[in-house]
ChimeraX commands (.cxc) that place a marker at each C-alpha (Angstrom):
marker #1 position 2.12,-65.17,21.98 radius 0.5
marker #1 position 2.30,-61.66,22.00 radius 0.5
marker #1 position -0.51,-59.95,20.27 radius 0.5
marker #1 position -4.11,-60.95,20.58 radius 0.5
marker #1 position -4.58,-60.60,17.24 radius 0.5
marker #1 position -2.90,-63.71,15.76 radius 0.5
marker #1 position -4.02,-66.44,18.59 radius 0.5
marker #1 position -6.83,-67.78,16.47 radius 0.5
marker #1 position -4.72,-68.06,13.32 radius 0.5
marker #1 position -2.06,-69.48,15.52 radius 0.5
marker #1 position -4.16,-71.81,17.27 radius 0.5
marker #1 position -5.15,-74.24,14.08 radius 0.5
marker #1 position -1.12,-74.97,14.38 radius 0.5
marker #1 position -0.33,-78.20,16.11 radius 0.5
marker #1 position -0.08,-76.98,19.99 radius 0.5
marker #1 position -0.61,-78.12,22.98 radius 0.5
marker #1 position -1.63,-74.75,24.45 radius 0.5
marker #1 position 0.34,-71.46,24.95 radius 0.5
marker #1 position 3.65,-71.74,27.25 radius 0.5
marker #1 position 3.77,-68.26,27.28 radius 0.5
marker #1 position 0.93,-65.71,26.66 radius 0.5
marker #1 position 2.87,-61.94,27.31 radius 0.5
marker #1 position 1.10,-59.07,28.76 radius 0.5
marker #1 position 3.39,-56.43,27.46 radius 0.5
marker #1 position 2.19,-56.05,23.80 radius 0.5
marker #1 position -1.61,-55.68,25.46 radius 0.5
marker #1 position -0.31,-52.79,27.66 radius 0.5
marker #1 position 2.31,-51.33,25.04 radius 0.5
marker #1 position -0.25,-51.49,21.72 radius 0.5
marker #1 position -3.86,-51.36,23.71 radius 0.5
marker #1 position -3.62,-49.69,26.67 radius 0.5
marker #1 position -0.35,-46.90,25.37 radius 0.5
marker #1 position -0.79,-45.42,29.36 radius 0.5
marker #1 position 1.21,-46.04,32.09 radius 0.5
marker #1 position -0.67,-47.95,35.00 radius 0.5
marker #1 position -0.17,-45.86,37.71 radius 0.5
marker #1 position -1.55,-42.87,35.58 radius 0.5
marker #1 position -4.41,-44.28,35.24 radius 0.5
marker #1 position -4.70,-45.12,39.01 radius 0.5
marker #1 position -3.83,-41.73,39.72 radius 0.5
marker #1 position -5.47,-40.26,37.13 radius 0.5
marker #1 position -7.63,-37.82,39.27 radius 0.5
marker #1 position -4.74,-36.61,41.47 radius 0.5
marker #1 position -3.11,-35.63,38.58 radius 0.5
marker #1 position -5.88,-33.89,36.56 radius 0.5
marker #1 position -5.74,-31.68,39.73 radius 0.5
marker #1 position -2.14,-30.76,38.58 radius 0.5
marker #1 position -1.39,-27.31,37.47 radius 0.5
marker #1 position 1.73,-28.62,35.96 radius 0.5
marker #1 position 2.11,-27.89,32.49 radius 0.5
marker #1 position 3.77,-30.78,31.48 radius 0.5
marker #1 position 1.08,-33.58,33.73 radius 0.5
marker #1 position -1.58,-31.69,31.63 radius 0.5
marker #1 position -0.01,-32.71,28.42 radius 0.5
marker #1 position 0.01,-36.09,29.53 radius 0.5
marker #1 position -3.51,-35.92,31.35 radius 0.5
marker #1 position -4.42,-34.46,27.57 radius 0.5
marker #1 position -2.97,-37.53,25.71 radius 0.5
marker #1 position -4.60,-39.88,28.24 radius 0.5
marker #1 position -8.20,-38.45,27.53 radius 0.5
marker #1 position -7.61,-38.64,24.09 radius 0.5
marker #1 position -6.78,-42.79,24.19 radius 0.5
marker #1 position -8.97,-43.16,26.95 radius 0.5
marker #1 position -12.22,-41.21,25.43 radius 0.5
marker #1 position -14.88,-43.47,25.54 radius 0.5
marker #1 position -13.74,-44.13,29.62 radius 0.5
marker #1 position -14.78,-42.13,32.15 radius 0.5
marker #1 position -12.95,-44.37,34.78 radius 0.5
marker #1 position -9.45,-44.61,33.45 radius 0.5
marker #1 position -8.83,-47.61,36.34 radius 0.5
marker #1 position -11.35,-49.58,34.46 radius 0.5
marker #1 position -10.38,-48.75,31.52 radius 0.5
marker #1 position -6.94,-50.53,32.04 radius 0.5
marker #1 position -8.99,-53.64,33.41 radius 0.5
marker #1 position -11.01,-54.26,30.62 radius 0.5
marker #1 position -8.66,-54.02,28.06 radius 0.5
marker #1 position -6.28,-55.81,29.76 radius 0.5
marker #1 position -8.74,-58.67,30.23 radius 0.5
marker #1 position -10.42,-58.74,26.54 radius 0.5
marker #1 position -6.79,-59.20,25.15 radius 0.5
marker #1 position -6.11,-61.53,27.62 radius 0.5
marker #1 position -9.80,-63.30,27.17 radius 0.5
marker #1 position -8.68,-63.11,23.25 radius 0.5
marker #1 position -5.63,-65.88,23.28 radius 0.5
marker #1 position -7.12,-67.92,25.89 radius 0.5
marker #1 position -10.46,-68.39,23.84 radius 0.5
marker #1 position -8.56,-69.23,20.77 radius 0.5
marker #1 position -6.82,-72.24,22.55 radius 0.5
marker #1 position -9.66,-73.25,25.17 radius 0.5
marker #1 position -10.18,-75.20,26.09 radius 0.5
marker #1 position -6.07,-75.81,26.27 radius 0.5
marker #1 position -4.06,-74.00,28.90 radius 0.5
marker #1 position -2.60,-70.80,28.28 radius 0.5
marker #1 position -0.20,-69.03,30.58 radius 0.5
marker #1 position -0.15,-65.87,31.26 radius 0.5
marker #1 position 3.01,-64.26,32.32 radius 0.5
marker #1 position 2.51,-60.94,34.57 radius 0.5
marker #1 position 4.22,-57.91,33.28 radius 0.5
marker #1 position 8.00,-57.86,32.76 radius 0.5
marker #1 position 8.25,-54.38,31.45 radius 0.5
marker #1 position 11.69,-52.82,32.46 radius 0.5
marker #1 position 11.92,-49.21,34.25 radius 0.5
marker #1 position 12.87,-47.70,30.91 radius 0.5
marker #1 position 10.48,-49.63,28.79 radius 0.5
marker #1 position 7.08,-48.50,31.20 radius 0.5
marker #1 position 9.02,-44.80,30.84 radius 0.5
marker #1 position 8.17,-45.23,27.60 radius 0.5
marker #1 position 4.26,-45.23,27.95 radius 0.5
marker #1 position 2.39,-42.26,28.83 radius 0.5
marker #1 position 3.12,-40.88,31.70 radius 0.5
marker #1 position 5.59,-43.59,32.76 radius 0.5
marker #1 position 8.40,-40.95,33.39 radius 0.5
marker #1 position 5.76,-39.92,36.24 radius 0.5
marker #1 position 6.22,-42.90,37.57 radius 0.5
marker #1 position 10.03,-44.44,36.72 radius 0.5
marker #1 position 13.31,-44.17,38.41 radius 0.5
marker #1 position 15.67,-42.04,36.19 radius 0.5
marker #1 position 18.52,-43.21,37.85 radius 0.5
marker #1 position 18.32,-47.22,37.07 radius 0.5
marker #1 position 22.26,-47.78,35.37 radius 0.5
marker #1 position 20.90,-51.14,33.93 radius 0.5
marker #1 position 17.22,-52.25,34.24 radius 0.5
marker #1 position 17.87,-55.26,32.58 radius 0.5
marker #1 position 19.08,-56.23,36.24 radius 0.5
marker #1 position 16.27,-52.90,38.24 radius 0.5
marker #1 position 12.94,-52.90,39.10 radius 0.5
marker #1 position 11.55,-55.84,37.25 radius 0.5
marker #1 position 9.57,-58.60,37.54 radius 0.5
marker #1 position 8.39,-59.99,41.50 radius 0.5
marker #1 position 10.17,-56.61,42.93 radius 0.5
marker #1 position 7.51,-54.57,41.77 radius 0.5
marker #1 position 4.59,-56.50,42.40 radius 0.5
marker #1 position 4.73,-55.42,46.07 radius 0.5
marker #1 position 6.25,-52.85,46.32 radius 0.5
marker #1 position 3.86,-50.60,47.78 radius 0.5
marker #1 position 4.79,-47.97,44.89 radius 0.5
marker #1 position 3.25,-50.03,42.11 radius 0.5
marker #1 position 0.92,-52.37,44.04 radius 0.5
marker #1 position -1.89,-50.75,42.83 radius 0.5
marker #1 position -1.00,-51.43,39.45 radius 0.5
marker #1 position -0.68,-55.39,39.72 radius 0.5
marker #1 position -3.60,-55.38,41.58 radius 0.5
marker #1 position -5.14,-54.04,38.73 radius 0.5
marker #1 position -3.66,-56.73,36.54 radius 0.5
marker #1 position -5.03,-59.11,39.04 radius 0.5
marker #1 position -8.42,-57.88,38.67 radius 0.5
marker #1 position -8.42,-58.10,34.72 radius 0.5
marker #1 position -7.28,-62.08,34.99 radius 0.5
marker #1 position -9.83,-62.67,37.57 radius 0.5
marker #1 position -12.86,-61.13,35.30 radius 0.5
marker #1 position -10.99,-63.47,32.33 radius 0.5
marker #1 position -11.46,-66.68,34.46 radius 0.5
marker #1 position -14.55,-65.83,37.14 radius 0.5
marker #1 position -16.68,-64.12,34.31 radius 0.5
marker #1 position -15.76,-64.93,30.80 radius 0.5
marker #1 position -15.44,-68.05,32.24 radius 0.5
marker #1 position -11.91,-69.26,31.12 radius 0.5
marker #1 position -10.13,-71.29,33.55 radius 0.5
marker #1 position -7.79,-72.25,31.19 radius 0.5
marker #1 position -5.68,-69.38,31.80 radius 0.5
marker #1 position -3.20,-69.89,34.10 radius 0.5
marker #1 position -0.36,-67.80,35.40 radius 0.5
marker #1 position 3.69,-67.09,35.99 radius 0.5
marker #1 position 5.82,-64.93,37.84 radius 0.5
marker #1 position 8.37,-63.40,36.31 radius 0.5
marker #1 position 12.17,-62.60,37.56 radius 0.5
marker #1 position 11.29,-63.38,41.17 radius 0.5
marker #1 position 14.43,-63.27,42.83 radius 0.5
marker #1 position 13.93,-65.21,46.03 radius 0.5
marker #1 position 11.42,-67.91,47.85 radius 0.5
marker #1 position 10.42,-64.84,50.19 radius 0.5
marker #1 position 9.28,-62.38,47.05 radius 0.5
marker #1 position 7.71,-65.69,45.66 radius 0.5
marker #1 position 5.58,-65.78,48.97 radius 0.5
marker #1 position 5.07,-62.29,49.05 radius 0.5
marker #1 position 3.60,-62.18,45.45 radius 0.5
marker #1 position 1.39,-65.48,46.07 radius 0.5
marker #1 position -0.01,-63.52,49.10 radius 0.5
marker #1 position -1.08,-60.99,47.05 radius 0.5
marker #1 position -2.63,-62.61,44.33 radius 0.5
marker #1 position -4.48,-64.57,47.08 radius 0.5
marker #1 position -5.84,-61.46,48.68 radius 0.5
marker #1 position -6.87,-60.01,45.13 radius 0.5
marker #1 position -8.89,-63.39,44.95 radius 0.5
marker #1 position -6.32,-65.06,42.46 radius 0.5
marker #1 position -5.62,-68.30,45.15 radius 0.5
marker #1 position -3.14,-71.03,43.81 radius 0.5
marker #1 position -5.34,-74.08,43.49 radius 0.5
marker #1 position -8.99,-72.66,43.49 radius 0.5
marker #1 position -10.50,-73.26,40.61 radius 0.5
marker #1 position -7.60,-75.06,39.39 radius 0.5
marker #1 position -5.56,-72.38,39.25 radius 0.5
marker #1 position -1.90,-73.37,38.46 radius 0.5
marker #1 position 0.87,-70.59,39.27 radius 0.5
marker #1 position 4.45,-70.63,38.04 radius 0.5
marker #1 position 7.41,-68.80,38.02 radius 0.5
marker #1 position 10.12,-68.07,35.42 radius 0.5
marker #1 position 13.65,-70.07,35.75 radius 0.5
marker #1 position 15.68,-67.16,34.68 radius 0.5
marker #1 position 17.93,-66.64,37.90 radius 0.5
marker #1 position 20.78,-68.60,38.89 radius 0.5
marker #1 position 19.07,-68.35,42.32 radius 0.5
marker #1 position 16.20,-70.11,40.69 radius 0.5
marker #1 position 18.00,-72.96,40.00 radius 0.5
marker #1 position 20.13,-72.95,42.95 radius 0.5
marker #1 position 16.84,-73.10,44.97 radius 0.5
marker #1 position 14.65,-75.02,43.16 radius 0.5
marker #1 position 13.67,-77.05,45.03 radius 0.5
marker #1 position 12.16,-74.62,47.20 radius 0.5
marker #1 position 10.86,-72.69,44.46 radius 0.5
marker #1 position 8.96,-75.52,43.78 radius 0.5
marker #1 position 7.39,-75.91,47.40 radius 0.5
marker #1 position 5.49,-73.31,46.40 radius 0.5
marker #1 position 5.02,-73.14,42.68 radius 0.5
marker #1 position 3.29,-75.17,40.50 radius 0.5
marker #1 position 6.51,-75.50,38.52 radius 0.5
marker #1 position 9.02,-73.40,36.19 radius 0.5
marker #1 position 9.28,-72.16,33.05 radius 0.5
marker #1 position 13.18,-71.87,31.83 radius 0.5
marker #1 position 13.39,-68.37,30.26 radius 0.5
marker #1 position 17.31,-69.17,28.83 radius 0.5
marker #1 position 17.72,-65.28,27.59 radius 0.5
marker #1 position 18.20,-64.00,30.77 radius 0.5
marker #1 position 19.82,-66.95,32.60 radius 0.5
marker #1 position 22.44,-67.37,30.45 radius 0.5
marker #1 position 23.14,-63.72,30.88 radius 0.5
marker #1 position 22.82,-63.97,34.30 radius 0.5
marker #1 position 25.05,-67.48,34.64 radius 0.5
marker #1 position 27.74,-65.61,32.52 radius 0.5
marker #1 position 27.79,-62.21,33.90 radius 0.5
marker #1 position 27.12,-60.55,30.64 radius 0.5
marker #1 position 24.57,-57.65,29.97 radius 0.5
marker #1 position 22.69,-58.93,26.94 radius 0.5
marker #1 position 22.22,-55.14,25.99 radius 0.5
marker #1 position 25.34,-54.46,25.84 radius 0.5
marker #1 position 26.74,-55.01,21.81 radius 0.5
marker #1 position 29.96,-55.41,22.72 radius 0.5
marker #1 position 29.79,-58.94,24.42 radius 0.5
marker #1 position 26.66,-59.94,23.02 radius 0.5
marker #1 position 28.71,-62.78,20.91 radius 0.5
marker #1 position 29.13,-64.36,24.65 radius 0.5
marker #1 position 25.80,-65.03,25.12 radius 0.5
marker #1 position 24.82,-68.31,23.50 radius 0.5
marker #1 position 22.48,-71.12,25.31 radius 0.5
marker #1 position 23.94,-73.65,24.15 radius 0.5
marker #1 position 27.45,-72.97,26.94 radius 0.5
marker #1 position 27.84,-75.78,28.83 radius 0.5
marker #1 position 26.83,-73.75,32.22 radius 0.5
marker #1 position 23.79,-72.51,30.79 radius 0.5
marker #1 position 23.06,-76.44,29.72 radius 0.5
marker #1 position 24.00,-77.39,33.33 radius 0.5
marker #1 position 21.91,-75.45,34.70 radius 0.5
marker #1 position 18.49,-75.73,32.18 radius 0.5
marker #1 position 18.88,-79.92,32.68 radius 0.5
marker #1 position 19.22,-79.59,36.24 radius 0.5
marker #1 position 15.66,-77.64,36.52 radius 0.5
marker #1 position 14.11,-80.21,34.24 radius 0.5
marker #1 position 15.11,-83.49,36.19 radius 0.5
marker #1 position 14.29,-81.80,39.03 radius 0.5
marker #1 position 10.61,-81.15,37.73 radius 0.5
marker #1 position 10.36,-84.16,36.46 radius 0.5
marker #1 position 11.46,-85.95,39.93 radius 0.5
marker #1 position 8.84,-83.83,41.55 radius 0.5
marker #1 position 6.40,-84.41,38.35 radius 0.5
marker #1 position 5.83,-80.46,38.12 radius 0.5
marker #1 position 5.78,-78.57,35.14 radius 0.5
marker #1 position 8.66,-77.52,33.21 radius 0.5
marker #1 position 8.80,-75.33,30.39 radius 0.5
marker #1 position 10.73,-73.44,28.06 radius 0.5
marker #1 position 10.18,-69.80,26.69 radius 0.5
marker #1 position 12.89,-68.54,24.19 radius 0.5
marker #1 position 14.03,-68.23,21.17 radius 0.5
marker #1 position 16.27,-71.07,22.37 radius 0.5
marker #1 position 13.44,-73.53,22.78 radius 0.5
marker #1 position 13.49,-73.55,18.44 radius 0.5
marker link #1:1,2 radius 0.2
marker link #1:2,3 radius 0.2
marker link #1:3,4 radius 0.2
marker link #1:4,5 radius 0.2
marker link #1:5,6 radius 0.2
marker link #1:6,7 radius 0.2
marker link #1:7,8 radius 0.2
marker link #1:8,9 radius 0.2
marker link #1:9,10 radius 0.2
marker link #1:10,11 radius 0.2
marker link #1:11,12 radius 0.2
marker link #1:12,13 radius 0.2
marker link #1:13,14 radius 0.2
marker link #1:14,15 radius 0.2
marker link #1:15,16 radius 0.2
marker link #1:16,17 radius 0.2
marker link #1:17,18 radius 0.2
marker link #1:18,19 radius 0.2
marker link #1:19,20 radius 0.2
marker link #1:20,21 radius 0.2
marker link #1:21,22 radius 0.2
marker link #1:22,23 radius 0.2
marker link #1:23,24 radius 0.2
marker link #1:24,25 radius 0.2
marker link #1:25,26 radius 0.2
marker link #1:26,27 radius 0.2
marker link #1:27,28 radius 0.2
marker link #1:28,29 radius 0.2
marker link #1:29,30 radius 0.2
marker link #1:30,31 radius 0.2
marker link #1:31,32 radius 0.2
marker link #1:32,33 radius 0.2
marker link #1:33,34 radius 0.2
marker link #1:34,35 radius 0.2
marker link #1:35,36 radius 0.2
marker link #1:36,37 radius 0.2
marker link #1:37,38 radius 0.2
marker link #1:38,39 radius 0.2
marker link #1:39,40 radius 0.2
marker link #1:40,41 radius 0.2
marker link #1:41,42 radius 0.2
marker link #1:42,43 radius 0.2
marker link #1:43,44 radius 0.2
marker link #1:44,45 radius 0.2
marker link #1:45,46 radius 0.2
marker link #1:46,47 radius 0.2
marker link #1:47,48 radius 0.2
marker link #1:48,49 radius 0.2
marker link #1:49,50 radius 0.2
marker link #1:50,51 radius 0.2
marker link #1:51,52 radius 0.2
marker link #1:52,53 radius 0.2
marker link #1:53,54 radius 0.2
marker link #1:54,55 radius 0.2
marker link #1:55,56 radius 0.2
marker link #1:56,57 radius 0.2
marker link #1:57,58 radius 0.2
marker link #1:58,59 radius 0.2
marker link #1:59,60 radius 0.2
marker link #1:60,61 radius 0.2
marker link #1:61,62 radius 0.2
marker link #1:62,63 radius 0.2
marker link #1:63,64 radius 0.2
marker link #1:64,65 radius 0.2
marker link #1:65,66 radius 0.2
marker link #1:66,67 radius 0.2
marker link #1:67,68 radius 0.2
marker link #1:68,69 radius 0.2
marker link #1:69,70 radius 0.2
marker link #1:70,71 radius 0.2
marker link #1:71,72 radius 0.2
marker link #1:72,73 radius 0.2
marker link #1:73,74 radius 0.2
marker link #1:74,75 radius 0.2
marker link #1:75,76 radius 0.2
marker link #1:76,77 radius 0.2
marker link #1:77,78 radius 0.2
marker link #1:78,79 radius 0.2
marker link #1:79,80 radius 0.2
marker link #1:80,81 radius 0.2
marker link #1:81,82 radius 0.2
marker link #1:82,83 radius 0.2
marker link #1:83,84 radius 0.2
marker link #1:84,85 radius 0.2
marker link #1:85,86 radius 0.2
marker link #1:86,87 radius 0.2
marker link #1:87,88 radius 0.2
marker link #1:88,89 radius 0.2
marker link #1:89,90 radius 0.2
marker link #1:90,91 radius 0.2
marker link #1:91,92 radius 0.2
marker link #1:92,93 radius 0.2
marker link #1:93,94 radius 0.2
marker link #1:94,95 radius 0.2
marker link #1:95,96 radius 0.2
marker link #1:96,97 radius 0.2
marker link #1:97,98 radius 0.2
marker link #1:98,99 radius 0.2
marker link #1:99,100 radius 0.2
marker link #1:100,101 radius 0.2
marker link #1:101,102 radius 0.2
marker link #1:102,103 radius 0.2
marker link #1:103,104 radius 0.2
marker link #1:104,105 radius 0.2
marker link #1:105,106 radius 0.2
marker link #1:106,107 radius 0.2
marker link #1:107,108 radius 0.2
marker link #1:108,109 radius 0.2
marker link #1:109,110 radius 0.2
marker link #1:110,111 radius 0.2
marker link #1:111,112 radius 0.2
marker link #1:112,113 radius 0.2
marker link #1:113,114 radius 0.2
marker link #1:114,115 radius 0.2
marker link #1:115,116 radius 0.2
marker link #1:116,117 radius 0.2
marker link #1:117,118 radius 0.2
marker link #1:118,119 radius 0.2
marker link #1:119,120 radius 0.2
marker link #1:120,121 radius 0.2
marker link #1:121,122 radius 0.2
marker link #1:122,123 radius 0.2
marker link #1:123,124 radius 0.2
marker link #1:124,125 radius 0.2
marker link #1:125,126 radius 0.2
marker link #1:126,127 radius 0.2
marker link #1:127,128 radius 0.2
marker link #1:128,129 radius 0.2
marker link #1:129,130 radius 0.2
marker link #1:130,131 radius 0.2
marker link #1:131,132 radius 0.2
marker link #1:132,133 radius 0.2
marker link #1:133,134 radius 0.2
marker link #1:134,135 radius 0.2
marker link #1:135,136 radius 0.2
marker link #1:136,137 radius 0.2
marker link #1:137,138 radius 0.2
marker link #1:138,139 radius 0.2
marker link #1:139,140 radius 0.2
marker link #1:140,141 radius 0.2
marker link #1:141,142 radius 0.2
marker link #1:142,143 radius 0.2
marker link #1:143,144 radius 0.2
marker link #1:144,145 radius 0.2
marker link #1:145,146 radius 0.2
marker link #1:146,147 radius 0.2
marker link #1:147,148 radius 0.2
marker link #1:148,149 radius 0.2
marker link #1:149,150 radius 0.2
marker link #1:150,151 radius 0.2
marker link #1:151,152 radius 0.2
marker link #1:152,153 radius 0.2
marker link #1:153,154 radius 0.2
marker link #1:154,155 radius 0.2
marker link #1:155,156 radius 0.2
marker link #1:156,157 radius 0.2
marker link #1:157,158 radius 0.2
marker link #1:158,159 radius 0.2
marker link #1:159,160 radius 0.2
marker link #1:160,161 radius 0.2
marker link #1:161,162 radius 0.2
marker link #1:162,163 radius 0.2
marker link #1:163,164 radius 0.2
marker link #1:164,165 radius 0.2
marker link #1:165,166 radius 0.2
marker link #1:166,167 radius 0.2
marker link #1:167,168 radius 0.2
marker link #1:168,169 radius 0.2
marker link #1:169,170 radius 0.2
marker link #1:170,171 radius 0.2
marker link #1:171,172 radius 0.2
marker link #1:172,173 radius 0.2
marker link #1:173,174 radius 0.2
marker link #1:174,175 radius 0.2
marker link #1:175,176 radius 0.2
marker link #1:176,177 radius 0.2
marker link #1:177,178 radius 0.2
marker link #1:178,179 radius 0.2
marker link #1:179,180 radius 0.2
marker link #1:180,181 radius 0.2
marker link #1:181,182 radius 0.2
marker link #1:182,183 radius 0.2
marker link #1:183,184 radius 0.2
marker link #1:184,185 radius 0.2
marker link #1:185,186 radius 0.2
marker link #1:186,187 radius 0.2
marker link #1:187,188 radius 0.2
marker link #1:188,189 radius 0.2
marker link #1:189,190 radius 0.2
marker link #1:190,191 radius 0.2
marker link #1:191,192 radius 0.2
marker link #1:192,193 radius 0.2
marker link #1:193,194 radius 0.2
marker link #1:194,195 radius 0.2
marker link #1:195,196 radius 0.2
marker link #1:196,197 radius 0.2
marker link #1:197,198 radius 0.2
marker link #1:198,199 radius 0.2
marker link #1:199,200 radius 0.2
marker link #1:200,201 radius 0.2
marker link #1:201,202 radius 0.2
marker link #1:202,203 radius 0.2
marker link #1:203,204 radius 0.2
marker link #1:204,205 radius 0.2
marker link #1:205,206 radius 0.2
marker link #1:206,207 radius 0.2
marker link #1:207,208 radius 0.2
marker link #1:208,209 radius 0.2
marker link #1:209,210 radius 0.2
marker link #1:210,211 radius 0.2
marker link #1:211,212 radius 0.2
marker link #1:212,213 radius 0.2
marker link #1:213,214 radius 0.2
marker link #1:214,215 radius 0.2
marker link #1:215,216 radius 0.2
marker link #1:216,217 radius 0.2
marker link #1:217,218 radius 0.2
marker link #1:218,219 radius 0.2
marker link #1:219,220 radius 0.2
marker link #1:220,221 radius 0.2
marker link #1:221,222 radius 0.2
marker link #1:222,223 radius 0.2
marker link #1:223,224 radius 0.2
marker link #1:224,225 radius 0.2
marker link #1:225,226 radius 0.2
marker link #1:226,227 radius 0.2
marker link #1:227,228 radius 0.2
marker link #1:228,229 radius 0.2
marker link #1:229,230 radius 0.2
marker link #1:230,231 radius 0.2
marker link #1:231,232 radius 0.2
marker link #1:232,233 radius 0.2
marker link #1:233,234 radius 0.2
marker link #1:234,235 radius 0.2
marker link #1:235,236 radius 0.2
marker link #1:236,237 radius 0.2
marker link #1:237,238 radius 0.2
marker link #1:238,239 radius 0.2
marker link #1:239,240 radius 0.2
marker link #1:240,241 radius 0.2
marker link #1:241,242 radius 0.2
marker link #1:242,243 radius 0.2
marker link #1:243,244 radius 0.2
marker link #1:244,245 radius 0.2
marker link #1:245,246 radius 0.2
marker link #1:246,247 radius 0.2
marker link #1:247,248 radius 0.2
marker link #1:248,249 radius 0.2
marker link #1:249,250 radius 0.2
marker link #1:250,251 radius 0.2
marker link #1:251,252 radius 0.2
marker link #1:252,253 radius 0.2
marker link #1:253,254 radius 0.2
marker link #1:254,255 radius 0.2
marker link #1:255,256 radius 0.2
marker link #1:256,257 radius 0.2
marker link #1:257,258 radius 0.2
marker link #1:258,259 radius 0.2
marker link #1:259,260 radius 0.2
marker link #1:260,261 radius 0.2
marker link #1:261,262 radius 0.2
marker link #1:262,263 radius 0.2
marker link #1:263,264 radius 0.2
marker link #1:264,265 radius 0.2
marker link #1:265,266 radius 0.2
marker link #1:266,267 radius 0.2
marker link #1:267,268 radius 0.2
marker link #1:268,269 radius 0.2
marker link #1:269,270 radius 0.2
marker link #1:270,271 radius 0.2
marker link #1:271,272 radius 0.2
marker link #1:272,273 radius 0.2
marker link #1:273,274 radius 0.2
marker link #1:274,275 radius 0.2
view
């Protein structure tokens, strides 16, 4: 589930909760501003630049009824977040961090502030676990952090648990769980589940390590069968290459979900692949 706005309707369907709950349409359709200028929104309302007053302009204008921009990321963040998890509660609902790509947060306002111009192919950039602490846009998933704590510590829905997305190695997996645990989000309090995507050959290459440390995986098939075959699934030209249902991509989604199943952890599946 994308947008808040169709969890209740969706929620009288047979379901056993939501496998994957995305951020992106919350920060895209809500929010429309860039993280990190909101974070920074001060520094750069001290700009003379022409162009960062434009942009300091269109952020007043979305933002009017918020003095502190910071907050006003949090909140909105967390009431669409709050929104799908009460439609399923008391059923878990997982919440995926963001996944935006470097030119998909250019796209919001002020994201060119904020976004390499250089990145040849995001698809394989600055996604996922890489930016979560890097000390560039740590302020932003700490603010992220913030919203799902108020969802579970004051509207009171520990239902929602969470997943990491395109988290390249054990170490960034640590690095990320560190984090969270500082910004009060600890895997197990509360009964707090964490998981990670299974879209990396180095996911499944590793699982079992992965899985030292996670809570289990969720198989997101679009971007490990491009990854597995070496194709860019942006690119039109070899787009007919990328099907699921290639016997390495089937290799390696069955061995992630004996291996959960041997270690009775969760396993998931989030695609248009899973239909």
């Amino acid at each position: 589930i994308g947008a808040p706005e169709i969890a209740f309707k969706t929620s009288f369907l047979p379901n056993d909760g939501v496998g994957l709950a995305r951020e992106e349409f919350i920060i895209a359709e809500k929010i429309r501003a860039h993280p990190l200028a909101l974070y920074h929104y001060k520094k750069l309302k001290a700009s003379k630049d022409k162009e960062i007053s434009k942009i300091i302009k269109r952020i007043d204008e979305i933002t009017i009824e918020h003095k502190d921009k910071r907050e006003y990321f949090i909140k909105e963040l967390a009431e669409g977040i709050a929104q799908i998890g009460a439609a399923f509660y008391p059923k878990p609902v997982i919440v995926r961090f963001s996944d935006f790509k470097t030119n998909e947060y250019a796209q919001l306002v002020g994201g060119k502030l904020f976004e390499p111009e250089d990145e040849a192919n995001p698809m394989l950039g600055w996604r996922g676990a890489s930016r979560y602490y890097d000390e560039k846009f740590k302020p932003a998933f700490l603010m992220e952090c913030e919203a799902i704590k108020r969802v579970r510590d004051i509207f009171g829905l520990k239902n929602i648990e969470l997943m990491v997305p395109f988290c390249r190695t054990v170490e960034e997996g640590e690095k990320v769980l560190d984090l969270m645990k500082k910004a009060g989000l600890k895997k197990g309090k509360d009964g707090l589940r964490v998981y990670v995507m299974c879209e990396i050959p180095s996911n499944v290459i590793s699982a079992e390590e992965f899985l030292k440390i996670f809570d289990g995986m969720s198989i997101g098939s679009n971007d490990l069968t491009q990854l597995t075959l070496g194709i860019d699934r942006d690119n039109a030209y070899i787009q007919k290459i990328g099907d699921e249902r290639n016997p390495a991509v089937k290799n390696m989604i069955g061995e992630v979900i004996q291996l959960c199943n041997k270690k009775k952890k969760y396993c998931g599946i989030c695609s248009p692949a899973s239909a």
